[in-house]
N, C-alpha and C positions, 0 to 999 in steps of 0.2 A: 481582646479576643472577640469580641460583639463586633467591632469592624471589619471583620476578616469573613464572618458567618452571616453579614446582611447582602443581599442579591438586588440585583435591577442593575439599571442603567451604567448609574454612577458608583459602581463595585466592581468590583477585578473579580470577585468572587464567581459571579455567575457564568461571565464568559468562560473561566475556566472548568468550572464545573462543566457545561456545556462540552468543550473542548476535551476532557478526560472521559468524557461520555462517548463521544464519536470516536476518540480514538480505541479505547476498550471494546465498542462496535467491531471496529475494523481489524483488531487483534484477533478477536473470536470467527471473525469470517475467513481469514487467512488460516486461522486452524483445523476449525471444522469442514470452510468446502474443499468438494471432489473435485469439483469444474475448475478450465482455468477461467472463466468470467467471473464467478465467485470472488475466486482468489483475489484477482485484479482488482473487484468492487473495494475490498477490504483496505488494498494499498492505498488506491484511493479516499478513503475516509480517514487515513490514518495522515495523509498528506493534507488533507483538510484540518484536519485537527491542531495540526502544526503549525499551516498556514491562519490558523484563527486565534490560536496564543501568541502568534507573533506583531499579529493587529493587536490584539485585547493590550495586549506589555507595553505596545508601541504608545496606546491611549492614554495610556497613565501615566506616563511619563516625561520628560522636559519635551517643550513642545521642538525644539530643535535636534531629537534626535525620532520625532515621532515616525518622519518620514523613514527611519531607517526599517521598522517593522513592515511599513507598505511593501516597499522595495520588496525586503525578503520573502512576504505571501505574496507579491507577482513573480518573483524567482522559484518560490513554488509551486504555483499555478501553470508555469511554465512547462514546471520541471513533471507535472503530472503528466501534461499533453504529450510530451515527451515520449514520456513514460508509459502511458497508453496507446500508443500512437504506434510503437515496435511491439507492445505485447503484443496488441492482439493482430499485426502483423505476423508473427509470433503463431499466435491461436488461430488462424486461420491454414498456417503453411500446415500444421501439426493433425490439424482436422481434414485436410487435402490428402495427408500423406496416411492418416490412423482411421479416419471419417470417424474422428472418438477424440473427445477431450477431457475425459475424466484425469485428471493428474495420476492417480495409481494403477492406468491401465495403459499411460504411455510412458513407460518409463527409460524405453531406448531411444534413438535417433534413428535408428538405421533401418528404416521402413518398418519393420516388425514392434507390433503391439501388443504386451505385457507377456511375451514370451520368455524364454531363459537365458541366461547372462550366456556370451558368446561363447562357445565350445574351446575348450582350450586342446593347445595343439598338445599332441602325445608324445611323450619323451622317447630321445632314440636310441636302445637298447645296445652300447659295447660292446 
């Protein structure tokens, strides 16, 4: 049990502390912000976080499968720019078309901002 609870370098322990740190970060930003930059910071740290356990696991372990965690955090890193890259393509069309990017104030598509759900057509009377 003393192995598992010592930090630094040469312990798995801290990297991942670190790693459930950033991503509990990134959970709590995705929940609390309004903005979508907010939001997007969040996915972001949570993608990091993943990407840093999959280093930390890859270290520890046979040196022949080390390069497999590399791999996966540049397939994440990838996958973030990616990912960031359409949001906030994303968050610009939305702020063009709302000039407002609060997420609870644009919650339709169809040019109109935080107005009421579309009018339903009136039934036709027999």
């Amino acid at each position: 049990m003393n192995e598992i609870l010592r930090l630094g370098p040469d312990h798995l322990a801290g990297y991942l502390a670190v790693a459930a740190c950033l991503f509990a970060i990134g959970v709590v930003a995705c929940i609390t912000r309004r903005n979508a930059v907010g939001f997007l910071m969040g996915v972001e740290l949570m993608f990091n976080a993943a990407g840093l356990n999959a280093v930390a696991y890859a270290r520890f372990r046979d040196a022949h499968v080390a390069g497999d965690g590399q791999i996966l955090a540049l397939f994440l890193i990838v996958l973030a720019a990616a990912e960031a890259a359409v949001a906030l393509a994303l968050v610009f069309s939305v702020y063009r078309s709302f000039r407002d990017i609060d997420l609870d104030q644009t919650t339709r598509l169809n040019g109109t901002a935080g107005s009421d759900p579309a009018p339903t057509v009136p039934e036709a009377h027999a």
